[in-house]
C-alpha positions as CSV (number, residue, x, y, z in Angstrom):
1,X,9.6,-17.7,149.6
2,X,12.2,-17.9,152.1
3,X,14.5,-15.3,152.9
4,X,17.6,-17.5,153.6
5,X,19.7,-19.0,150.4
6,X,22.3,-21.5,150.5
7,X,25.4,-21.4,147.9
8,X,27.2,-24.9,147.8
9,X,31.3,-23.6,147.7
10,X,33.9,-26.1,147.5
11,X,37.1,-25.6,148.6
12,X,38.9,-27.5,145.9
13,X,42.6,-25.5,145.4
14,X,45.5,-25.6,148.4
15,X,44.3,-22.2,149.1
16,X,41.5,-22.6,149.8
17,X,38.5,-21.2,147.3
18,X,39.2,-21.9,143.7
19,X,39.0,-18.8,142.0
20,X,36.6,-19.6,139.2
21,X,34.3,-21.0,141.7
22,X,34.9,-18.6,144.0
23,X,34.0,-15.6,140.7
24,X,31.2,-17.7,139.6
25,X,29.6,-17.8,143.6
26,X,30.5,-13.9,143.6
27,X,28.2,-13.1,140.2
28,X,25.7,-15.1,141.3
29,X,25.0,-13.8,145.2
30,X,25.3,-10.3,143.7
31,X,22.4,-11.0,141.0
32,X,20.5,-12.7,143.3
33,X,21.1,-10.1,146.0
34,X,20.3,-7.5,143.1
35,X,17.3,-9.5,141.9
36,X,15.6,-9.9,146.0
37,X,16.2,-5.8,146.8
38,X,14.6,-5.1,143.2
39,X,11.4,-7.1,144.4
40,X,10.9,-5.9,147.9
41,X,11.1,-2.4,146.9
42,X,8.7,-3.0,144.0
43,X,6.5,-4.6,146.7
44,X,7.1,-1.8,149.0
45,X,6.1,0.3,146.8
46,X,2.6,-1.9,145.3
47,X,1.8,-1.6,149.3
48,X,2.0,1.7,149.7
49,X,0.1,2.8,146.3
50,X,-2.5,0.3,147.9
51,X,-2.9,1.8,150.9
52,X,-2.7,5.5,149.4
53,X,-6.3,4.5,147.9
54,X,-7.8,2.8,151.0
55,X,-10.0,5.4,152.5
56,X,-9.9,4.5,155.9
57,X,-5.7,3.7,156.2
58,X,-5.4,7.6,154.9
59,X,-8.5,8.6,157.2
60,X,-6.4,6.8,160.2
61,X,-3.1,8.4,158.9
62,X,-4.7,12.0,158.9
63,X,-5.8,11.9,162.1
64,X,-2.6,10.3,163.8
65,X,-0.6,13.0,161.7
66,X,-3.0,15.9,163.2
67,X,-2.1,14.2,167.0
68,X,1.5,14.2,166.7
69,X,1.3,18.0,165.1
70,X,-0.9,19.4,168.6
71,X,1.0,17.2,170.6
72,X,-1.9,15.6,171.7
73,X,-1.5,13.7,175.2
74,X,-3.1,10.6,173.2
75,X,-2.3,7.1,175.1
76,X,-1.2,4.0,173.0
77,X,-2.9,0.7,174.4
78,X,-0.1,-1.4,174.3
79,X,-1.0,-5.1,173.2
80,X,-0.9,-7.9,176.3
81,X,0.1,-11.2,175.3
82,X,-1.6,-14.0,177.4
């Protein structure tokens, strides 16, 4: 699903927006808007309750948690791109 929306608006009165439209275009981006935040963080939150029962993300986390407490001298390989 793409992250980007389109709403068609037509300006239609001498000022610009009509105000109905304008209302309608309003209630509609909010629910929407409402509607996208509610399913990322419920996906957010699947993800994590996921990787809170894969053994080896939590053995990974553990250790990198115990590193950063002793402040551990620990190099990062950082990725090369070719």
């Amino acid at each position: 699903e793409s992250s980007t929306i389109s709403y068609p608006i037509d300006w239609t009165d001498e000022d610009g927006l009509n105000k109905n439209f304008h209302a309608e275009y309003l209630q509609e981006f909010i629910e929407t808007f409402y509607r996208r935040i509610v399913e990322l963080i419920d996906r957010g939150v699947a993800q994590q309750k996921r990787l809170a029962t894969n053994r080896v993300y939590t053995e990974i986390l553990i250790n990198l948690i115990e590193c950063l407490k002793r402040d551990n001298p620990f190099m990062i390989r950082h990725v090369v791109y070719v």
